[in-house]
C-alpha positions in Angstrom: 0.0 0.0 0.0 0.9 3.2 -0.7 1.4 6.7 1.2 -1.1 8.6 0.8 -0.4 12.3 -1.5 -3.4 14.2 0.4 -3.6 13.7 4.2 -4.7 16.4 6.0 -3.1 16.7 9.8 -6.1 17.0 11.1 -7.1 13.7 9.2 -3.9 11.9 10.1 -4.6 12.4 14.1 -8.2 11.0 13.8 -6.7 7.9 12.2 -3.9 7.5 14.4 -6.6 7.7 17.1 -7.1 3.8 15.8 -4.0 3.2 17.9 -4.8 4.9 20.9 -3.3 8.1 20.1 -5.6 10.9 21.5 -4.6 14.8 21.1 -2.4 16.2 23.9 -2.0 20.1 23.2 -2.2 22.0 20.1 0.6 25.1 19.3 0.4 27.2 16.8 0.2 24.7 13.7 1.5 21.7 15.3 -0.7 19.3 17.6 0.5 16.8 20.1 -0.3 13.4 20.5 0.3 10.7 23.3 -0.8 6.8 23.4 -0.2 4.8 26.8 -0.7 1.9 24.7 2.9 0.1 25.1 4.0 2.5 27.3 4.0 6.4 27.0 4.9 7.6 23.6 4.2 11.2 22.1 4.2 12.3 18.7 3.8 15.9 16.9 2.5 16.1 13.7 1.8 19.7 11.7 -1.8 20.7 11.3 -1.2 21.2 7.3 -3.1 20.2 4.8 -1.5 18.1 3.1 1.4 17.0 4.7 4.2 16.9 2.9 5.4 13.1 2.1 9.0 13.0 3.8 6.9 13.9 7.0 4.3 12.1 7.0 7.0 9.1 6.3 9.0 10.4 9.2 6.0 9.8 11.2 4.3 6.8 10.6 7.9 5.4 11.1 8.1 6.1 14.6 4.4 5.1 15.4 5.2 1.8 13.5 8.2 1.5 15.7 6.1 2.0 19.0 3.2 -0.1 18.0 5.5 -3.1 16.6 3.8 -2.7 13.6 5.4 -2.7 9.8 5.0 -0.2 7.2 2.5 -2.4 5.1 0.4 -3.2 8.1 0.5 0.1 9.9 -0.9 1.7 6.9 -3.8 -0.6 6.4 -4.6 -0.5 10.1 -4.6 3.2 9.4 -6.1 4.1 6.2 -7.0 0.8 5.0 
């Protein structure tokens, strides 16, 4: 599966919500999230629309990292 072109960061924290990321804070144009899901883990993603595709790469790297997921299954458990 591919990486999506047109995720909105507003869209990509509602789907990472899947895996028990809920929004922490907001600043400016960058929200916050945190799981406790596999211990404490916080990521901050930019409230653009659309994120660009080195960054949204960036990030669903270190979620898949947390969660034990891999790419392929990370994204279908996300937009799949």
């Amino acid at each position: 599966m591919r990486l999506p072109r047109d995720i909105s960061g507003p869209h990509l924290a509602q789907a990472l919500g899947r895996l028990g990321y809920t929004i922490d804070h907001q600043r400016g144009s960058h929200v916050r999230l945190t799981t406790q899901r596999g211990g404490e883990h916080h990521i901050t993603i930019p409230a653009h629309d659309p994120i660009k595709v080195g960054t949204l790469n960036a990030i669903l790297r270190d979620v898949g990292e947390h969660a034990g997921l891999e790419r392929t299954e990370l994204l279908r458990v996300l937009f799949g």
